[in-house]
PyMOL Python script that loads the backbone (N, CA, C, O; Angstrom):
from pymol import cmd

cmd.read_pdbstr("""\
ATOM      1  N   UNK A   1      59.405  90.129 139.028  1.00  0.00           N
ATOM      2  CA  UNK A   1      58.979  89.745 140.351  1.00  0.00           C
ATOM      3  C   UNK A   1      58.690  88.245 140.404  1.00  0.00           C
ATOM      4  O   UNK A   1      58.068  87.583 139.573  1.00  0.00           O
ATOM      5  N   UNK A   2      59.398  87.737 141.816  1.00  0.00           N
ATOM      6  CA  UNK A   2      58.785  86.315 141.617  1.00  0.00           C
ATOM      7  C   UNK A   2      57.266  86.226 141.980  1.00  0.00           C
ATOM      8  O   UNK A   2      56.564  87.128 142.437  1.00  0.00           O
ATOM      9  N   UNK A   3      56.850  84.702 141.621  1.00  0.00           N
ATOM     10  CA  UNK A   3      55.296  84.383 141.406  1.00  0.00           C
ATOM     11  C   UNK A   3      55.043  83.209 142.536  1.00  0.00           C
ATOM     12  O   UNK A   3      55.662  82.145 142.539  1.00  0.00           O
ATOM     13  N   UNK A   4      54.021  83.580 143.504  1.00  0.00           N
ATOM     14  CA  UNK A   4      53.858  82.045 144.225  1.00  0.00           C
ATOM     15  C   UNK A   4      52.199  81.317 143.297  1.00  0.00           C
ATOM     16  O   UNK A   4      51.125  81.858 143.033  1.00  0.00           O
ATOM     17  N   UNK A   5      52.812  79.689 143.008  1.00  0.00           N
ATOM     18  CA  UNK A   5      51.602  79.260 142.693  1.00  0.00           C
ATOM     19  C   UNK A   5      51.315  78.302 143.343  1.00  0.00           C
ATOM     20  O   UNK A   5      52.186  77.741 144.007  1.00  0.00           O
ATOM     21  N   UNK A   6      49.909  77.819 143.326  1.00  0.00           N
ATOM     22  CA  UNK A   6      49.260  76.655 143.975  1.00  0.00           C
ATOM     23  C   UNK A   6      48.839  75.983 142.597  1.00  0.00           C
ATOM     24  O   UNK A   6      47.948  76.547 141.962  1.00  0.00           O
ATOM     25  N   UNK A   7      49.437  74.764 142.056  1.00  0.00           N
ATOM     26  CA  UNK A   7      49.792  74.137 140.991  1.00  0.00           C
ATOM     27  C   UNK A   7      49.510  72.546 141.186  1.00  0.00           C
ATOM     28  O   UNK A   7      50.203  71.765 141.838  1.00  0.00           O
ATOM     29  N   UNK A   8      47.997  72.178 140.263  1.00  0.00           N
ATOM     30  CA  UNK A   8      47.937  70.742 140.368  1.00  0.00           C
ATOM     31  C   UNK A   8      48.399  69.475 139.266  1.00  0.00           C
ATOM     32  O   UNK A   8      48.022  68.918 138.235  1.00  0.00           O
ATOM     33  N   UNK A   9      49.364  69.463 140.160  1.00  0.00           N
ATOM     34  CA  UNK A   9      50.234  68.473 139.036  1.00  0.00           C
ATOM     35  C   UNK A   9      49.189  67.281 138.679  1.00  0.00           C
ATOM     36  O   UNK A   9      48.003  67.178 138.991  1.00  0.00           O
ATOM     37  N   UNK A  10      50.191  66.239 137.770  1.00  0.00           N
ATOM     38  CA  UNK A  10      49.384  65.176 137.421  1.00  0.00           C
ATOM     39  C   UNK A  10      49.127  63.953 138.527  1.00  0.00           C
ATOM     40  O   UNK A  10      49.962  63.541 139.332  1.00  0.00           O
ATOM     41  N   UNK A  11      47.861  63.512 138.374  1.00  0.00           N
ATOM     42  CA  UNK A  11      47.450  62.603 139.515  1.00  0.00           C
ATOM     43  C   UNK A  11      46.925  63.325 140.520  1.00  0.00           C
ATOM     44  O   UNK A  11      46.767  62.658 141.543  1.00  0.00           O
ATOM     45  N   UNK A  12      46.404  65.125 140.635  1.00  0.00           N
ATOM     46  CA  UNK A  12      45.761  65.920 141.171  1.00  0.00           C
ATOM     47  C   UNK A  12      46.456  66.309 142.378  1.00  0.00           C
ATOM     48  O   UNK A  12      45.756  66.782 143.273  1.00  0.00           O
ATOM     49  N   UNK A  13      47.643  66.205 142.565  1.00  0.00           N
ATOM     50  CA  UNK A  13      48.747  66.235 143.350  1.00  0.00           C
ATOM     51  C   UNK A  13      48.793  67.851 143.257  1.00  0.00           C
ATOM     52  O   UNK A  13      48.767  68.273 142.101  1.00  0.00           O
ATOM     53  N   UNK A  14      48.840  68.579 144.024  1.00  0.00           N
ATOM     54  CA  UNK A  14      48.640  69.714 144.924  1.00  0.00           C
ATOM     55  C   UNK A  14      50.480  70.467 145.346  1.00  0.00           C
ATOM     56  O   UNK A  14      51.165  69.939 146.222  1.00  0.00           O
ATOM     57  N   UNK A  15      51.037  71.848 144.451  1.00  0.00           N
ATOM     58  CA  UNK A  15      51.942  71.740 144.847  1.00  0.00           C
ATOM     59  C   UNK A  15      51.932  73.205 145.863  1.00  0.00           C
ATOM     60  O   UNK A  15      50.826  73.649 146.173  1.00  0.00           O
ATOM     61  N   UNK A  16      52.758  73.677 146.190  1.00  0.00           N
ATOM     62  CA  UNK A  16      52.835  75.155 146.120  1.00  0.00           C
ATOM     63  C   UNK A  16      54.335  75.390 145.909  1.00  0.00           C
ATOM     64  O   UNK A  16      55.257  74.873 146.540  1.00  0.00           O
ATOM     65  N   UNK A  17      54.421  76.494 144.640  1.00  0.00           N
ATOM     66  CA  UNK A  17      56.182  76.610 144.361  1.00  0.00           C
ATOM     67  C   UNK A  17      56.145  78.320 144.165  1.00  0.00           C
ATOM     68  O   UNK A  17      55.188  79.044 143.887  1.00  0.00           O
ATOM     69  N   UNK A  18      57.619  78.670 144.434  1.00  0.00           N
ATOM     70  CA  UNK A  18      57.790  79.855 143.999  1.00  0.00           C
ATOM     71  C   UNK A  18      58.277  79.639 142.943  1.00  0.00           C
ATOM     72  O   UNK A  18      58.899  78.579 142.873  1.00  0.00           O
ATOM     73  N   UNK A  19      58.212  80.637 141.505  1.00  0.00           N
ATOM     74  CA  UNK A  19      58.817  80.583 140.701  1.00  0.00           C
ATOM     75  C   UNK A  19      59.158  82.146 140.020  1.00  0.00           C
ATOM     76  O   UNK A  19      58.623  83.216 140.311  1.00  0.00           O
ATOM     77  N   UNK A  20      59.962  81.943 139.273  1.00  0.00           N
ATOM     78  CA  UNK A  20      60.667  83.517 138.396  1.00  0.00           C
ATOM     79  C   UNK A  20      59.879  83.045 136.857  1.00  0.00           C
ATOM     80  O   UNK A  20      60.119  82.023 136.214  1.00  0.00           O
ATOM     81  N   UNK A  21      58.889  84.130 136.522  1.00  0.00           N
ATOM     82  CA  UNK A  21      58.429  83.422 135.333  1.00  0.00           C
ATOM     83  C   UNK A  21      59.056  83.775 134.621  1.00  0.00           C
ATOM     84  O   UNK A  21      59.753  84.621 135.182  1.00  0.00           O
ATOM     85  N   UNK A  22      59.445  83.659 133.188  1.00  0.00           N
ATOM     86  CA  UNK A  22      60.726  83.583 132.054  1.00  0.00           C
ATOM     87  C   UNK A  22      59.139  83.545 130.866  1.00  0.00           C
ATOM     88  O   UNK A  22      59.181  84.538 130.138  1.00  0.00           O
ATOM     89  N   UNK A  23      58.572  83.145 130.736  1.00  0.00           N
ATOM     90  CA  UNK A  23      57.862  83.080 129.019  1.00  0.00           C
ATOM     91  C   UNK A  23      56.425  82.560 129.411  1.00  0.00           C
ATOM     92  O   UNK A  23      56.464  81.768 130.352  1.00  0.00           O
ATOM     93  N   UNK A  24      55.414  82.767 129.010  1.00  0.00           N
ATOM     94  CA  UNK A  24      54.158  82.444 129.176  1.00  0.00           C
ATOM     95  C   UNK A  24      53.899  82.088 127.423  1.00  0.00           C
ATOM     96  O   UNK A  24      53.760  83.144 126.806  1.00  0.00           O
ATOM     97  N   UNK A  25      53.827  81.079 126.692  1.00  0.00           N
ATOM     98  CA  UNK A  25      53.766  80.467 125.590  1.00  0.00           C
ATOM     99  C   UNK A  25      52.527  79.367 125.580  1.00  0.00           C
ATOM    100  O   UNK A  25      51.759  79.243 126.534  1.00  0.00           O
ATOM    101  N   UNK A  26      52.427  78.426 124.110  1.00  0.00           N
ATOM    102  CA  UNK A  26      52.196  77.539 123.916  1.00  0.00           C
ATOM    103  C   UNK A  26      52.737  76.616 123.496  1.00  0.00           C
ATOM    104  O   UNK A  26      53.663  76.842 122.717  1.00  0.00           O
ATOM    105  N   UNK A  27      52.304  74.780 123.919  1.00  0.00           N
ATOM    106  CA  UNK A  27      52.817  74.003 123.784  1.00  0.00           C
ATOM    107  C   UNK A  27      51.753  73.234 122.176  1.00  0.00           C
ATOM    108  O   UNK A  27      50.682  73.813 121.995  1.00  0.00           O
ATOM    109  N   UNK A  28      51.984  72.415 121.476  1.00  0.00           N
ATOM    110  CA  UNK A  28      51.061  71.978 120.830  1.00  0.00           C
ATOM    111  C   UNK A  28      49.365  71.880 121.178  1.00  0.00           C
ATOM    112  O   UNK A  28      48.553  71.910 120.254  1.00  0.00           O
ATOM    113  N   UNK A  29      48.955  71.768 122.540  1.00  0.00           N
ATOM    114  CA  UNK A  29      47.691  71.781 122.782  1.00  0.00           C
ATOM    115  C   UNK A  29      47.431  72.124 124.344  1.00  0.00           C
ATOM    116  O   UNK A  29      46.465  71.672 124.958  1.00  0.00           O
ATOM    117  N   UNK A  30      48.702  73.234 125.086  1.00  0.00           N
ATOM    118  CA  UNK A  30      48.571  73.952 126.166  1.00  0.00           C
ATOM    119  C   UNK A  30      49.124  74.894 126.160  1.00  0.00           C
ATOM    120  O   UNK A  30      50.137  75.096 125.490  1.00  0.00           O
ATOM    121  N   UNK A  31      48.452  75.888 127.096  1.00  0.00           N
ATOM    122  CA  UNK A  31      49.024  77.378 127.420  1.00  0.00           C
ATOM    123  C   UNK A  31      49.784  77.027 128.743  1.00  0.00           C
ATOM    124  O   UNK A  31      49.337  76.465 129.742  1.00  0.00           O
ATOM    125  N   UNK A  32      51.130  77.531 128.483  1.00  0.00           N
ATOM    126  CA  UNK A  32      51.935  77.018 129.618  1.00  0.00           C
ATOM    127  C   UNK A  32      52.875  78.279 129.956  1.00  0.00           C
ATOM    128  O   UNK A  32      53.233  79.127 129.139  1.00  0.00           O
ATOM    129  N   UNK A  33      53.236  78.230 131.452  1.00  0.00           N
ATOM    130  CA  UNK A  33      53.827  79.324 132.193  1.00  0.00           C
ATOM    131  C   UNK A  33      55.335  78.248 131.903  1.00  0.00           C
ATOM    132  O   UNK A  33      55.174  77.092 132.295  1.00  0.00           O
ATOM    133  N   UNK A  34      56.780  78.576 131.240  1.00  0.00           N
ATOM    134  CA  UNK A  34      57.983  78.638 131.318  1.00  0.00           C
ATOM    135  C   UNK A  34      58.481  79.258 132.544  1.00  0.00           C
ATOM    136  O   UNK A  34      58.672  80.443 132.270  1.00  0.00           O
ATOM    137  N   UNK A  35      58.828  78.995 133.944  1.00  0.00           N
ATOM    138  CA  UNK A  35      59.384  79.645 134.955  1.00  0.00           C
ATOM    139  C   UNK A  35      60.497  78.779 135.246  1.00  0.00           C
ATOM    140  O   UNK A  35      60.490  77.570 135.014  1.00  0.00           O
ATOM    141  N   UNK A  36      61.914  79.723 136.006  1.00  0.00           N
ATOM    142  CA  UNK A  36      62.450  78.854 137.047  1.00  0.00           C
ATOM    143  C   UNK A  36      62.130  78.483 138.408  1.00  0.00           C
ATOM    144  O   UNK A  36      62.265  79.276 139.340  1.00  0.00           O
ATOM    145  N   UNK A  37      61.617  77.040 138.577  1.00  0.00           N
ATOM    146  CA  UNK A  37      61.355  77.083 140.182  1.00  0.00           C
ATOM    147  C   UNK A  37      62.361  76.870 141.228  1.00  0.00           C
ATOM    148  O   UNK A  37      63.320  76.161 140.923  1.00  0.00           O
ATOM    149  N   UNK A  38      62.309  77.317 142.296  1.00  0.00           N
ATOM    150  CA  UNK A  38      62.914  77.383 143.281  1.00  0.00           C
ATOM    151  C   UNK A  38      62.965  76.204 143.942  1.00  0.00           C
ATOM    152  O   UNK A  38      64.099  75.780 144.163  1.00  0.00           O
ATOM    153  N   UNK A  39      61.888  75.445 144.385  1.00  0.00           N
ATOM    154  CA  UNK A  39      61.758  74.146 144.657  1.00  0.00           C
ATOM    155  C   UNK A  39      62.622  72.860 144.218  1.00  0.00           C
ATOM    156  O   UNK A  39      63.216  71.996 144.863  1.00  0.00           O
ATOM    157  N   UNK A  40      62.440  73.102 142.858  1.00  0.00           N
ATOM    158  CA  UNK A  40      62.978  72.317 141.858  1.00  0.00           C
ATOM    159  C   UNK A  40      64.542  72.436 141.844  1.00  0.00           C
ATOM    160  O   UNK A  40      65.316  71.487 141.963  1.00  0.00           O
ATOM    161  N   UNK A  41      64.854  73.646 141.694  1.00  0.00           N
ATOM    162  CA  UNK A  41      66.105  74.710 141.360  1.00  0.00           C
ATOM    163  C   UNK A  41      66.427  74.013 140.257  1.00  0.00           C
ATOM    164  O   UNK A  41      67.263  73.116 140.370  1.00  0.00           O
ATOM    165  N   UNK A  42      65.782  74.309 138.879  1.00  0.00           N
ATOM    166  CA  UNK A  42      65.363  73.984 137.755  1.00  0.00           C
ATOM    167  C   UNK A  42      64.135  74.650 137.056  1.00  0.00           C
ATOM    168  O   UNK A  42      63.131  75.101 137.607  1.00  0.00           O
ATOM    169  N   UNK A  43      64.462  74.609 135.580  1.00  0.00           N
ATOM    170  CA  UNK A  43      63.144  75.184 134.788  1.00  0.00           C
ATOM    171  C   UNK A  43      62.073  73.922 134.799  1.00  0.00           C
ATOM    172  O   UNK A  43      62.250  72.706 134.869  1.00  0.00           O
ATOM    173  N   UNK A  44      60.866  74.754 134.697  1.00  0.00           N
ATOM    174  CA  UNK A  44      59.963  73.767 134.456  1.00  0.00           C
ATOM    175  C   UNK A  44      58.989  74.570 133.276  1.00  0.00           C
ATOM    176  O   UNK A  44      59.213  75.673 132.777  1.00  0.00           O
ATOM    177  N   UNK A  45      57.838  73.644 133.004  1.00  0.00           N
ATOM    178  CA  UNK A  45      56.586  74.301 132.427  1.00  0.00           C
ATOM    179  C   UNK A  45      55.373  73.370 133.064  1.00  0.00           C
ATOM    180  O   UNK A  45      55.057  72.182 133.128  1.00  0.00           O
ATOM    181  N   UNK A  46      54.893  74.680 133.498  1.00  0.00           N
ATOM    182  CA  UNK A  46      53.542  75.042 134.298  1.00  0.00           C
ATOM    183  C   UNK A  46      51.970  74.675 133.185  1.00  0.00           C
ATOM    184  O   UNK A  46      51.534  75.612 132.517  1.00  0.00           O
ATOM    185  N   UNK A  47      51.388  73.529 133.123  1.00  0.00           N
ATOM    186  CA  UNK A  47      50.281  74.026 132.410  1.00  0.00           C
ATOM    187  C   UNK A  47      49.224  74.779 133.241  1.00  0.00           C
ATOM    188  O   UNK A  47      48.563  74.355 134.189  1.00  0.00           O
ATOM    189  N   UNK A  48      49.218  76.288 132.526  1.00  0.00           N
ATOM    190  CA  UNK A  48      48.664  77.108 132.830  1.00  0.00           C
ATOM    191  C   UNK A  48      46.644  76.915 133.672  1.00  0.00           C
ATOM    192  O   UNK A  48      45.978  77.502 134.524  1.00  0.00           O
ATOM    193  N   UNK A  49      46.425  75.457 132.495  1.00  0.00           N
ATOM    194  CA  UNK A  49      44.881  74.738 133.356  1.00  0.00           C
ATOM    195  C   UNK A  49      45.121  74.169 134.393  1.00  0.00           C
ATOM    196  O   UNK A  49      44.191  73.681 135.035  1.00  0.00           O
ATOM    197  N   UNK A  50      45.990  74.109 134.684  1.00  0.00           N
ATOM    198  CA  UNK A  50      46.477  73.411 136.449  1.00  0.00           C
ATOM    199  C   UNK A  50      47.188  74.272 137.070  1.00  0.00           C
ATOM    200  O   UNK A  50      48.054  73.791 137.801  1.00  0.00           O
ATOM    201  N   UNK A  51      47.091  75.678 137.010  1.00  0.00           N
ATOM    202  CA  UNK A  51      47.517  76.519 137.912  1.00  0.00           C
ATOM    203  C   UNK A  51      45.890  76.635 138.798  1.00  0.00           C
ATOM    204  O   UNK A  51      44.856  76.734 138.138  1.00  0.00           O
ATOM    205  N   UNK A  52      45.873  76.615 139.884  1.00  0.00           N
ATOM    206  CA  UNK A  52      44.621  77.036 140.583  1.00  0.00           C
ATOM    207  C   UNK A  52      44.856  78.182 141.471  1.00  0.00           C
ATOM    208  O   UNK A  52      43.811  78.692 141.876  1.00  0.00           O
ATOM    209  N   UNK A  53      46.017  78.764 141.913  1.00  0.00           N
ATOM    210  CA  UNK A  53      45.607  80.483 142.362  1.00  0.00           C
ATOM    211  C   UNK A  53      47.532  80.874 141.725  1.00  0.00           C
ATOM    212  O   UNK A  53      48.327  79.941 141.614  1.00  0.00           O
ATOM    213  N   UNK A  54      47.956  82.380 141.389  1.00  0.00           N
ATOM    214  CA  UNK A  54      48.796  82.531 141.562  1.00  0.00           C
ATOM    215  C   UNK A  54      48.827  83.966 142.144  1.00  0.00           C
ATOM    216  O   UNK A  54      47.887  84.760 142.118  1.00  0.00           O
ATOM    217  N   UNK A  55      49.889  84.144 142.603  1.00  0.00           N
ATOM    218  CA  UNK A  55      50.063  85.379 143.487  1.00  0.00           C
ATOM    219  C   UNK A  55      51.038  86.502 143.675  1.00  0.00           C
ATOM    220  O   UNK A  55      51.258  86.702 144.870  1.00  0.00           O
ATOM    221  N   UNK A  56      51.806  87.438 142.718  1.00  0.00           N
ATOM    222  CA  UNK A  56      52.647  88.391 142.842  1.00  0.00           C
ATOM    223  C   UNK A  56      53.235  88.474 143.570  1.00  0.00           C
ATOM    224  O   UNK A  56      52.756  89.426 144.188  1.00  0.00           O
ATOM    225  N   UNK A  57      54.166  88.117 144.144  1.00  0.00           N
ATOM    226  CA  UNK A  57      55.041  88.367 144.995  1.00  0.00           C
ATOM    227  C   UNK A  57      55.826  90.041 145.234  1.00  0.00           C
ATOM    228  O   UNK A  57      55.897  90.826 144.288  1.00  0.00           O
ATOM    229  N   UNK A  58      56.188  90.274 146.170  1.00  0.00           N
ATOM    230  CA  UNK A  58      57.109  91.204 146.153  1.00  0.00           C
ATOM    231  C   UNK A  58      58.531  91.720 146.462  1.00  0.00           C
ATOM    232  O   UNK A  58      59.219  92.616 146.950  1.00  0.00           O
ATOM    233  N   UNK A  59      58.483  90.417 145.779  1.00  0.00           N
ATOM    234  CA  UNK A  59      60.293  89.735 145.624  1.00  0.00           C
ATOM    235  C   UNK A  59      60.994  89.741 144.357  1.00  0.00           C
ATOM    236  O   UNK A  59      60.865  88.878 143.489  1.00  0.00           O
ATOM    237  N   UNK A  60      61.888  90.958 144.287  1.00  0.00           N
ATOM    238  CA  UNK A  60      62.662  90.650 142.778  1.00  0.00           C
ATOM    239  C   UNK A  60      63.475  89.246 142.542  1.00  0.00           C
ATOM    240  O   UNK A  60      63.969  88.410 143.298  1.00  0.00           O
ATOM    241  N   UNK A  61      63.392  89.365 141.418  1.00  0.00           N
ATOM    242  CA  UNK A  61      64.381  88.007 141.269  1.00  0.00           C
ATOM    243  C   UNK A  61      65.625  88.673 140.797  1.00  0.00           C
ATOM    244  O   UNK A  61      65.663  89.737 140.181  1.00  0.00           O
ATOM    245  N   UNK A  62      66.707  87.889 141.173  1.00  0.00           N
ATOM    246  CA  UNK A  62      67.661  88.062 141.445  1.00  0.00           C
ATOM    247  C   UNK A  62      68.550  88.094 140.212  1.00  0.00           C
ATOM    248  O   UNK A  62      69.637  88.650 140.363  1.00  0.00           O
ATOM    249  N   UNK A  63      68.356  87.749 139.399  1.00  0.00           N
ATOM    250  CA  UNK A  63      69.097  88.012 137.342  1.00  0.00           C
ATOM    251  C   UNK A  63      67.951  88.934 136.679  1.00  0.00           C
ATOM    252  O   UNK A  63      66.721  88.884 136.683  1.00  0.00           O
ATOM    253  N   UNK A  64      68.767  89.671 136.192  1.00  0.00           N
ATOM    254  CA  UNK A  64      68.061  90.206 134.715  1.00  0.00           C
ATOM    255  C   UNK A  64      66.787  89.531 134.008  1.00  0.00           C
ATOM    256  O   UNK A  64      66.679  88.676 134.887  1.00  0.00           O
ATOM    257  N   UNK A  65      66.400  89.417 133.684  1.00  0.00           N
ATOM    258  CA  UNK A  65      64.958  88.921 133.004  1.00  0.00           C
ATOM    259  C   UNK A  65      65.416  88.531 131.430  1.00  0.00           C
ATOM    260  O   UNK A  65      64.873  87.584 130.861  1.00  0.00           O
ATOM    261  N   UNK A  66      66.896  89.676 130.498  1.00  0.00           N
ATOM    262  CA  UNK A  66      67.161  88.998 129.263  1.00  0.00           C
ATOM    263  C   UNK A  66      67.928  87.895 129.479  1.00  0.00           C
ATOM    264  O   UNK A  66      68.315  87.123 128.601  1.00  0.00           O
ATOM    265  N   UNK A  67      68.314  87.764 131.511  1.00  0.00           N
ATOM    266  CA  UNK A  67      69.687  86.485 131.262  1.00  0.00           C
ATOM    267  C   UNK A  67      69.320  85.078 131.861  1.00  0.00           C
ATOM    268  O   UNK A  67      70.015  84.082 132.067  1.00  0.00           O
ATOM    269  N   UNK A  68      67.777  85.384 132.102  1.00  0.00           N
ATOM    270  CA  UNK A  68      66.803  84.165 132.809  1.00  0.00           C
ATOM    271  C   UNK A  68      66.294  83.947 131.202  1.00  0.00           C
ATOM    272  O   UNK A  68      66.136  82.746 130.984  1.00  0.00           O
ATOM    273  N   UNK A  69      66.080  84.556 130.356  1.00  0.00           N
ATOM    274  CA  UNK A  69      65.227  84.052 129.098  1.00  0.00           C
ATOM    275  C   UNK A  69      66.886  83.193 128.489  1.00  0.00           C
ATOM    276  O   UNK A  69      66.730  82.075 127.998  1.00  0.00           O
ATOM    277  N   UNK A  70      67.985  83.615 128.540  1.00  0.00           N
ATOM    278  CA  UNK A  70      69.091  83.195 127.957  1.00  0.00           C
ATOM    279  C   UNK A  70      69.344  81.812 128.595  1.00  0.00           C
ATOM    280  O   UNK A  70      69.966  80.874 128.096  1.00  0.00           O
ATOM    281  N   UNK A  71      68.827  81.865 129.622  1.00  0.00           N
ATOM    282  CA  UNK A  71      69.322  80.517 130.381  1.00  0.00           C
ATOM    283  C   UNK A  71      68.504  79.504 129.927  1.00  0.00           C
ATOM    284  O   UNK A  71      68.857  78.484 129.336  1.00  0.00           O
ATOM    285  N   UNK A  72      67.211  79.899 130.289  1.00  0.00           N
ATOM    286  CA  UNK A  72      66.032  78.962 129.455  1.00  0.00           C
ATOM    287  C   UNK A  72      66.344  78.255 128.288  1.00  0.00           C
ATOM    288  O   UNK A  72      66.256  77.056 128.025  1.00  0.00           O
ATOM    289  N   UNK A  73      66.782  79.365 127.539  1.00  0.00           N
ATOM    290  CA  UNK A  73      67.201  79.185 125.791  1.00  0.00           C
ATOM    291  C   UNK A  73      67.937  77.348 125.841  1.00  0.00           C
ATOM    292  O   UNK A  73      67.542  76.225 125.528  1.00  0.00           O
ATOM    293  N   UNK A  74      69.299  78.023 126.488  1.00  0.00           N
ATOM    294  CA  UNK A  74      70.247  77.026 126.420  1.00  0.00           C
ATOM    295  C   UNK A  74      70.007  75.767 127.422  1.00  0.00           C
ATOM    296  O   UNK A  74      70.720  74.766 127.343  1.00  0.00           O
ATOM    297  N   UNK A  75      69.024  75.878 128.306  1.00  0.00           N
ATOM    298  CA  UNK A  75      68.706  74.938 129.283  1.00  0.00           C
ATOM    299  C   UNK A  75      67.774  74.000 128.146  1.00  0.00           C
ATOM    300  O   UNK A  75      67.718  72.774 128.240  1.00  0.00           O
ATOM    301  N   UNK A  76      67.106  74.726 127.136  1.00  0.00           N
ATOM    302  CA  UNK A  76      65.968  73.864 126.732  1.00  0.00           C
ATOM    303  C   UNK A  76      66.570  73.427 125.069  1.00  0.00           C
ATOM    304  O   UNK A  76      65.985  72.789 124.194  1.00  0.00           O
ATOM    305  N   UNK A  77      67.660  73.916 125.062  1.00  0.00           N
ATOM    306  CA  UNK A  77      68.830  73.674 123.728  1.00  0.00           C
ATOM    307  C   UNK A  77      69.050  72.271 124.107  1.00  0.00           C
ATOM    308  O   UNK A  77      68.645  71.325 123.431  1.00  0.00           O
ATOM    309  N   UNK A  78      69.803  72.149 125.374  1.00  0.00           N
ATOM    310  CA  UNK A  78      70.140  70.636 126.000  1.00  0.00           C
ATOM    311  C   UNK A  78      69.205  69.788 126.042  1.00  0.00           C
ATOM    312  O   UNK A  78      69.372  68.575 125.915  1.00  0.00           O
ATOM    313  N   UNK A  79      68.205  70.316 126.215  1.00  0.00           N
ATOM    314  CA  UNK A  79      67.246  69.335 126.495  1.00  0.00           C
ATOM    315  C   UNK A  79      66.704  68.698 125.062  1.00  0.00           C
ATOM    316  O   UNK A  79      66.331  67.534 124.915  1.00  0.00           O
ATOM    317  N   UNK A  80      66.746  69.788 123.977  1.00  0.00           N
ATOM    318  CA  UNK A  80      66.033  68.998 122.805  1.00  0.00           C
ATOM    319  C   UNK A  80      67.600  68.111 121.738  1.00  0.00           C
ATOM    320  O   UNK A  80      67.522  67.205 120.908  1.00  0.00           O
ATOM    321  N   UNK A  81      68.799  68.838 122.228  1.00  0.00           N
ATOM    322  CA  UNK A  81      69.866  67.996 122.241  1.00  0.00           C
ATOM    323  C   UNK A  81      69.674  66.660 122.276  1.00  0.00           C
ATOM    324  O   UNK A  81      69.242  65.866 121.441  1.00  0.00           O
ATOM    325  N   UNK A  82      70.290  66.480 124.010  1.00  0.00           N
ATOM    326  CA  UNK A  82      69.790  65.348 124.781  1.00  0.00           C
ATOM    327  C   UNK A  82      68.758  64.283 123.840  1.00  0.00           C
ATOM    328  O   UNK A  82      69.130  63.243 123.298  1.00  0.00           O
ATOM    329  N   UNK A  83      67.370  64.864 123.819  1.00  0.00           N
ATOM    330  CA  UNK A  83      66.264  64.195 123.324  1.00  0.00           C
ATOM    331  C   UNK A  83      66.278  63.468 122.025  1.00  0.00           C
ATOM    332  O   UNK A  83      65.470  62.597 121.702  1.00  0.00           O
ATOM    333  N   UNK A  84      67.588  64.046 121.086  1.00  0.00           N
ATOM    334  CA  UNK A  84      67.872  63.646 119.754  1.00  0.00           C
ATOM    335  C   UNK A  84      68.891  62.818 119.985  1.00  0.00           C
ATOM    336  O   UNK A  84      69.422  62.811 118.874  1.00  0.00           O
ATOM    337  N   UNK A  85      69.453  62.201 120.577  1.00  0.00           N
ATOM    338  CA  UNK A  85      70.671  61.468 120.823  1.00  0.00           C
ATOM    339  C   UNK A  85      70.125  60.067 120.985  1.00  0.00           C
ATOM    340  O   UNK A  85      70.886  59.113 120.819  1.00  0.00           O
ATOM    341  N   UNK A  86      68.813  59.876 121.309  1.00  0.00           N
ATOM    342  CA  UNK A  86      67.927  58.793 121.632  1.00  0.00           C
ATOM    343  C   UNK A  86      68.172  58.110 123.333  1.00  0.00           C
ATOM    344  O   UNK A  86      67.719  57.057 123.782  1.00  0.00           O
ATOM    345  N   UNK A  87      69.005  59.091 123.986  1.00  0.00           N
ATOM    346  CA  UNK A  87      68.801  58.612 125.115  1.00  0.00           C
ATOM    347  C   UNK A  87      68.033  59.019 126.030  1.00  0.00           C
ATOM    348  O   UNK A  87      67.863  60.219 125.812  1.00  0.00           O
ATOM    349  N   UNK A  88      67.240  58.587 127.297  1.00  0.00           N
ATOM    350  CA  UNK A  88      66.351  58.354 127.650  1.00  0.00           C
ATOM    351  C   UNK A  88      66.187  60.244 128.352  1.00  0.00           C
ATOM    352  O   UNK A  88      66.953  60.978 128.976  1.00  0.00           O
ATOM    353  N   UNK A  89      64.884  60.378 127.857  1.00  0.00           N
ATOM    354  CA  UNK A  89      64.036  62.217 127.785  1.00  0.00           C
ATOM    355  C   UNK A  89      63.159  61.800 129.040  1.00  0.00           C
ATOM    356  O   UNK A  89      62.247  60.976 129.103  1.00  0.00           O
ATOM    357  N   UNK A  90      63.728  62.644 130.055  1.00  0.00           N
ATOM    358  CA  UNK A  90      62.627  63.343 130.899  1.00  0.00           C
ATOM    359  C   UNK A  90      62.226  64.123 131.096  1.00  0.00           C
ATOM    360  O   UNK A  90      62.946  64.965 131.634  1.00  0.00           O
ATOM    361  N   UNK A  91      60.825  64.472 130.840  1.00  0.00           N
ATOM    362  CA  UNK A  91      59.825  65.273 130.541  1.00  0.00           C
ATOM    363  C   UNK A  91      59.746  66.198 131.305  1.00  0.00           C
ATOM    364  O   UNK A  91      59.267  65.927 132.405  1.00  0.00           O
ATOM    365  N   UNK A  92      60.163  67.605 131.052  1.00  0.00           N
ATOM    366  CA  UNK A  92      60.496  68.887 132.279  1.00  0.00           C
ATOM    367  C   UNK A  92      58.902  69.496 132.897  1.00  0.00           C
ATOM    368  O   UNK A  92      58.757  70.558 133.503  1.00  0.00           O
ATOM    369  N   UNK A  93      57.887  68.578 132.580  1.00  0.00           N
ATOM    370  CA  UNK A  93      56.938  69.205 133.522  1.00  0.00           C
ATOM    371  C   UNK A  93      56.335  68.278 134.357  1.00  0.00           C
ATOM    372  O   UNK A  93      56.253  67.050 134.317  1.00  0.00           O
ATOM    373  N   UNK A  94      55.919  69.150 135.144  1.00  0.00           N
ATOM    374  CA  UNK A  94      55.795  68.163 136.849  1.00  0.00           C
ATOM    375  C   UNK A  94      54.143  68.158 136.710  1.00  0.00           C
ATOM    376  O   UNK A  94      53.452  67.624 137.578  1.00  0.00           O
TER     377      UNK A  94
END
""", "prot")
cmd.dss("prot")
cmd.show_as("cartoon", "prot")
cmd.util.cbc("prot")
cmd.orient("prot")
């Protein structure tokens, strides 16, 4: 099911996004929601201390759940790719 959140980015910037969550993990020193957002139409990661409400939706999402984790995979393959090539890494959280 997709997820609506009210999400304060950095600089206390106030968002509201829908997203398909894919992995709820950790980063070296955050608990972070892995979703695709809709907004974005792109993955992001959510730190979970700057989520301030989220809300169940009752909206399926529209892929499989093993072929949204598959996409992630290879979306975030490129990205640590990319990041080793030494050309310039932008940072997939908002």
């Amino acid at each position: 099911m997709k997820a609506r959140l009210i999400y304060r980015a950095e600089e206390d910037k106030r968002t509201e996004r829908t997203v398909w969550p894919v992995v709820l993990g950790y980063s070296d020193t955050n608990c972070v929601l892995i979703a695709w957002c809709e907004l974005r139409q792109a993955f992001r990661h959510f730190r979970t201390d700057r989520i301030e409400a989220a809300e169940i939706l009752d909206q399926p999402i529209s892929v499989p759940r093993s072929a949204l984790v598959r996409r992630w995979e290879a979306w975030r393959s490129a990205e640590l790719a990319h990041s080793n090539t030494g050309a310039s890494y932008r940072a997939d959280r908002i």
